[in-house]
C-alpha positions in Angstrom: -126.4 -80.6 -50.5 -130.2 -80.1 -49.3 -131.4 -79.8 -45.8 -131.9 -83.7 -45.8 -128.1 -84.4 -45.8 -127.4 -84.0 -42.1 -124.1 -85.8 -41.8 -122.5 -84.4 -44.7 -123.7 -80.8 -43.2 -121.6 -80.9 -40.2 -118.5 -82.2 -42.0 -118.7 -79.2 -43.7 -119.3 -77.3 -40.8 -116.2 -79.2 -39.3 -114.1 -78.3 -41.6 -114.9 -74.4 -41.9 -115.4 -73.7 -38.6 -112.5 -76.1 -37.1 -111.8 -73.8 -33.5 -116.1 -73.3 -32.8 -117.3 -75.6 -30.3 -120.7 -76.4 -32.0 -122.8 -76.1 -28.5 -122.0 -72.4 -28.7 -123.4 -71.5 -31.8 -127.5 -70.5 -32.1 -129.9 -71.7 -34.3 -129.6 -68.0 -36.2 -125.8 -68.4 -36.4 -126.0 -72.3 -37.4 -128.2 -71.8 -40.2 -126.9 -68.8 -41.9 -123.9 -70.7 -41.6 -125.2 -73.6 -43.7 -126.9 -71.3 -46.1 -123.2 -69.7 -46.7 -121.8 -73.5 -47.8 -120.6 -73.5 -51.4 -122.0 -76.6 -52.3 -125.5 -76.1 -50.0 -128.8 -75.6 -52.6 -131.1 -76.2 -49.9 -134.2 -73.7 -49.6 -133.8 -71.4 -46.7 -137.5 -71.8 -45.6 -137.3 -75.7 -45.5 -135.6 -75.2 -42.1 -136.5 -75.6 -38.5 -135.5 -76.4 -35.2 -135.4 -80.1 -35.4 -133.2 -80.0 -38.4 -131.0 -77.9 -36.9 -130.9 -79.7 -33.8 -129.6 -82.8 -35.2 -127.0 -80.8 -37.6 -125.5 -79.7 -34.8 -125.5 -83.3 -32.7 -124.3 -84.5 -35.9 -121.5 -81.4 -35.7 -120.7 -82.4 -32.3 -120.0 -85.9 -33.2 -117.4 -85.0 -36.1 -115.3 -83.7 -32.9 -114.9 -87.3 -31.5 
């Protein structure tokens, strides 16, 4: 996975981190979380905010 693959981020995210409510996590948190993924080869400096703001809405709508 690369930063680019949003959806299949917070699936991921789902799925390891199935009792956190995603609107409690920070940005800090969020993406050392991503960079700990097993399948996630995605540079840690090709990050920011907006990209973690949408992996999280995208997080948030794996609860529905």
């Amino acid at each position: 996975m690369q930063w680019a693959d949003v959806t299949d981020i917070a699936i991921e995210l789902f799925e390891s981190h199935p009792d956190i409510d995603p609107l409690t996590v920070n940005f800090v948190d969020l993406r050392q979380w991503i960079l700990a993924l097993p399948e996630f080869e995605g540079h840690p400096d090709h990050c920011g905010e907006k990209l973690l703001e949408a992996i999280q809405a995208a997080w948030i709508d794996e609860l529905d």
